[in-house]
Legacy VTK file of the C-alpha trace (Angstrom):
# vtk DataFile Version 3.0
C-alpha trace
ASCII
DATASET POLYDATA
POINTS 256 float
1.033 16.418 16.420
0.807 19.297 13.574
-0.535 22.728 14.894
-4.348 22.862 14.452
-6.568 20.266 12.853
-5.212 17.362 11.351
-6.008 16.793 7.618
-5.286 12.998 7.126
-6.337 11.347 2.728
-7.139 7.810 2.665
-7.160 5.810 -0.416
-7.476 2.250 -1.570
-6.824 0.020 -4.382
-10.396 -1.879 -3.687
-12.545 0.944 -4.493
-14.429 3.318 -2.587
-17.511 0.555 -1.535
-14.874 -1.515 -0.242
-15.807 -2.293 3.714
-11.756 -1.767 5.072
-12.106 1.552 3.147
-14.983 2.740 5.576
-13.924 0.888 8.922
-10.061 3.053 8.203
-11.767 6.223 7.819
-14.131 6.168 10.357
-11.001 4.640 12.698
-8.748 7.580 11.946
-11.458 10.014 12.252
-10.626 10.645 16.200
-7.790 12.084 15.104
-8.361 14.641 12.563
-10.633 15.687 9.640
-10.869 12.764 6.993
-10.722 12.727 3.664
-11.497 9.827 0.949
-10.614 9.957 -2.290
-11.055 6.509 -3.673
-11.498 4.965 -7.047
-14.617 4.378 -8.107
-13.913 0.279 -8.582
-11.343 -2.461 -7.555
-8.258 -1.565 -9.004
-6.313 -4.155 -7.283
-2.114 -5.038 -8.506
-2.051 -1.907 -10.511
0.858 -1.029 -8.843
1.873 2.485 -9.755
-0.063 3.302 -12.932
-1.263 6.857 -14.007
-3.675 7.206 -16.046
-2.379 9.413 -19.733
-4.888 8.274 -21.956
-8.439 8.885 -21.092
-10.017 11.743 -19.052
-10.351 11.301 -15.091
-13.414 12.155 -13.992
-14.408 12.656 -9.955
-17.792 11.947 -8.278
-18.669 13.316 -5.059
-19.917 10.807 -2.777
-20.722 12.061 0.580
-18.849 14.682 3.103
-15.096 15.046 2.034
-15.636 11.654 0.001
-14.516 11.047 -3.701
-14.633 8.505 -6.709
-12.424 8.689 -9.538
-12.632 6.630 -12.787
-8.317 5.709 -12.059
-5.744 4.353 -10.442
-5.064 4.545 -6.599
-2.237 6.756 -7.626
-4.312 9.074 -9.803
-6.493 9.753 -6.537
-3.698 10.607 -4.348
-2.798 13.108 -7.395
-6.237 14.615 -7.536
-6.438 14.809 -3.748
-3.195 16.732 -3.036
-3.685 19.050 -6.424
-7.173 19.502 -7.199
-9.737 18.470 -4.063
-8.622 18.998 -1.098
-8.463 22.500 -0.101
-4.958 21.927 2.043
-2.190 19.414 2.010
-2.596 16.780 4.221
-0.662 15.317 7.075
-1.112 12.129 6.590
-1.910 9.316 3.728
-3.180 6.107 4.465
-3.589 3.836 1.656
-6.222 0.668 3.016
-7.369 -1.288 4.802
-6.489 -3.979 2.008
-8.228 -7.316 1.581
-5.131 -9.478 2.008
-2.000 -8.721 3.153
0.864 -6.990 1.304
4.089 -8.967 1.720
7.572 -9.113 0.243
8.255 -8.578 -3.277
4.056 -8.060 -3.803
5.262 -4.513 -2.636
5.839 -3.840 -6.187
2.372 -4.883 -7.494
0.072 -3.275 -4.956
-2.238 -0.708 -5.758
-2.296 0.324 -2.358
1.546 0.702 -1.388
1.635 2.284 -4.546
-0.621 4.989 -3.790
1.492 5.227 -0.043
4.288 5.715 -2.277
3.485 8.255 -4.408
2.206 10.319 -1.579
5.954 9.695 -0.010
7.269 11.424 -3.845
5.032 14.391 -3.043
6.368 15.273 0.548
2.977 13.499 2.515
3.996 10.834 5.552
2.402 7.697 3.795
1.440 4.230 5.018
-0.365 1.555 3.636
-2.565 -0.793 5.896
-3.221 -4.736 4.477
-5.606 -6.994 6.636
-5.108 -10.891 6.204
-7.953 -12.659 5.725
-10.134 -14.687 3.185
-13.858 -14.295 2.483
-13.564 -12.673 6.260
-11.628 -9.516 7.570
-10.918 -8.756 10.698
-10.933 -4.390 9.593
-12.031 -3.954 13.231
-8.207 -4.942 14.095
-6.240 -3.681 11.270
-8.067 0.000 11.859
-6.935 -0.236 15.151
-3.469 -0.855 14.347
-3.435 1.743 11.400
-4.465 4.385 14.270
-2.296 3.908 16.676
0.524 3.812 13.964
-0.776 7.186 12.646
-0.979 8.785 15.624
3.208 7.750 15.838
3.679 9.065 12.746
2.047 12.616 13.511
3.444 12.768 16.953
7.039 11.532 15.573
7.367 12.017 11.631
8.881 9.637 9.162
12.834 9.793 7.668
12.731 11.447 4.584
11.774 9.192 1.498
9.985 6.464 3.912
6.528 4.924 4.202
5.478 2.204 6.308
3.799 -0.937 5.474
1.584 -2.384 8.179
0.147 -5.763 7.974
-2.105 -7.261 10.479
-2.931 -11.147 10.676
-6.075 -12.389 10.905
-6.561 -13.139 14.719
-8.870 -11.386 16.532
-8.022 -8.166 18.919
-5.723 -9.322 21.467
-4.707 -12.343 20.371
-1.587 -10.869 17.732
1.612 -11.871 19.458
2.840 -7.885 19.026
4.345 -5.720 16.491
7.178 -6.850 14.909
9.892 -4.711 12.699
10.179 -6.556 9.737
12.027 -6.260 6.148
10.456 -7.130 2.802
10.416 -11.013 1.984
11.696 -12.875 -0.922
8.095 -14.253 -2.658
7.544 -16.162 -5.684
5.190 -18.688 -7.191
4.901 -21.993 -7.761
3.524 -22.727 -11.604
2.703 -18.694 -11.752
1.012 -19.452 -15.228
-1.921 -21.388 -15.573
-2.785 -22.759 -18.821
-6.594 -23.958 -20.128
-8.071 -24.371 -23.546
-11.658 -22.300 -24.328
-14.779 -23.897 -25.666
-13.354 -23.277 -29.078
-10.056 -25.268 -29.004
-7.888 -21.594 -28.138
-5.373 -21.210 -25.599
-5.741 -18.739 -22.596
-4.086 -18.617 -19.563
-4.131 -17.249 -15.807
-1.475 -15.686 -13.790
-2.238 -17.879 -10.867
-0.445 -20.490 -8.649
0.665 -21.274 -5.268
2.054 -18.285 -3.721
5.760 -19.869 -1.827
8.019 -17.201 1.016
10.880 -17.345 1.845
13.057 -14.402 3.607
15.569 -12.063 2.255
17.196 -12.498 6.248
15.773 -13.076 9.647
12.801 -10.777 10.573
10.865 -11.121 7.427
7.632 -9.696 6.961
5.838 -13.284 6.453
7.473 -15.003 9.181
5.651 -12.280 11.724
2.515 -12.506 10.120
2.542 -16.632 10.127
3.107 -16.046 13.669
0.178 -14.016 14.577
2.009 -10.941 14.881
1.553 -7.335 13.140
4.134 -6.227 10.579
5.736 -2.947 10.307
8.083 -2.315 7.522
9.859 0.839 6.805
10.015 1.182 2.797
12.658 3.542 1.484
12.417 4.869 -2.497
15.900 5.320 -2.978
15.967 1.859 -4.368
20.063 2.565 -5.306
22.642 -0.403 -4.430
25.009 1.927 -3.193
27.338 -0.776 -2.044
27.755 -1.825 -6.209
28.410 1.568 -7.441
31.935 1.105 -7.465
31.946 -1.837 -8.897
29.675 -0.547 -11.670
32.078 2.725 -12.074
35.122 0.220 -13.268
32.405 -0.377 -16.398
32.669 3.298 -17.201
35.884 3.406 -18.927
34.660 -0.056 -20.766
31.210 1.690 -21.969
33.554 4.532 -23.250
32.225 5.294 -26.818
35.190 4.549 -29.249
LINES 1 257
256 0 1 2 3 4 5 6 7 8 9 10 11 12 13 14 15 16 17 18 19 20 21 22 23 24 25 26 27 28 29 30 31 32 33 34 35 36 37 38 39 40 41 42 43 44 45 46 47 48 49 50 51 52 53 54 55 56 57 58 59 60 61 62 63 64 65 66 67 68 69 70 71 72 73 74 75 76 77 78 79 80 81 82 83 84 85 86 87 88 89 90 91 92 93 94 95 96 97 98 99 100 101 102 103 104 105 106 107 108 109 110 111 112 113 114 115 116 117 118 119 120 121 122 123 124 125 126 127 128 129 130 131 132 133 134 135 136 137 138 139 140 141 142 143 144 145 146 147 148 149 150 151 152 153 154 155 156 157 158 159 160 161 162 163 164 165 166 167 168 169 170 171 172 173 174 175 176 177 178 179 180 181 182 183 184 185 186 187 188 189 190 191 192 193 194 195 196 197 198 199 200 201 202 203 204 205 206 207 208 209 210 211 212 213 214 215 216 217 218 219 220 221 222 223 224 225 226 227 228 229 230 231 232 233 234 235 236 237 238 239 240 241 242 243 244 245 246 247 248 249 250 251 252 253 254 255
């Protein structure tokens, strides 16, 4: 554990009323001073957007609590470099209403905000909670503690957050904690088509969500059997292995 008190951010991408947002903070709250910096409505599959354009304002909400009018990555900006006092030790982006599999890595508000904290030198993780019109924060907080208390006893590799997911099943009914690696996901009919009142087309990104894994150990297939995920995200996103085939294109790229 880091000398002295702990200083641990949370954040969400389903705004700072958002029930998982309260259950996490109060959860990780036995182990250090809390702070929430939230924004200030759902901001859900923004993935990693900053907000250029418009002025970010911040609303004080309560005791080391925080709105802002932005993006989940704009509050873990505003945390690090304008609110809090002192860096923190940890970031913990949740608890999300549904869980954050596979390729929907690259959507999520919330791993996006445990990413950028990873790009500004914080040990990140981002906490989803499966469910539907019920969640089960009770469990995923539980999880999301004892994996924080890991990560300030042990650290993180450099360039690394975590992405927990916890199935809905009740406290001591998960079968474990499962390493995983990111899934393969995709959609079936991803665009929805409908005409309006007035004869014009609009359309919803929709359809039935389909998984299938990258390899053996997949993300999904430990959460479709009751068991909590753990994967280990790197940002070096490089395919080292193709560089060399890539550097034969050099000499065929050549300006003439």
């Amino acid at each position: 554990m880091p000398p002295g008190r702990v200083r641990i951010l949370v954040t969400n991408d389903d705004g700072i009323q958002s029930a998982g947002l309260a259950v996490l903070a109060s959860a990780l709250s036995k182990l250090g001073d809390v702070w929430v910096v939230a924004p200030d409505r759902e901001r859900t599959a923004v993935a990693h957007a900053v907000t250029l354009h418009k002025p970010l304002r911040v609303h004080h909400a309560g005791r080391r609590t925080y709105s802002v009018n932005g993006t989940p990555v704009d509050c873990v900006n505003l945390a690090l470099f304008k609110i809090m006092p002192q860096r923190p030790h940890l970031l913990v982006s949740g608890i999300n209403k549904g869980v954050n599999l596979g390729d929907d890595v690259l959507y999520s508000g919330t791993v996006s905000a445990a990413v950028e904290g990873t790009i500004l030198g914080v040990p990140s993780m981002a906490v989803s909670q499966e469910g539907r019109e019920r969640f089960r924060f009770a469990v995923g907080a539980h999880y999301a503690v004892r994996v924080a208390r890991l990560i300030l006893e042990q650290g993180l590799p450099e360039e690394t957050l975590l992405n927990l997911n916890i199935p809905n099943q009740p406290l001591g009914a998960t079968s474990g904690v499962h390493v995983t690696c990111l899934s393969r996901r995709r959609f079936d009919n991803p665009i929805v088509g409908k005409v309006d009142p007035h004869g014009r087309n609009y359309y919803w990104i929709a359809g039935t969500r389909i998984s299938w894994s990258r390899s053996k150990d997949a993300d999904h297939e430990a959460i479709a059997g009751g068991a909590v995920s753990l994967t280990p995200i790197r940002l070096d996103s490089t395919h080292y292995e193709a560089l060399d085939r890539f550097r034969a294109w050099e000499s065929l790229l050549r300006a003439r």
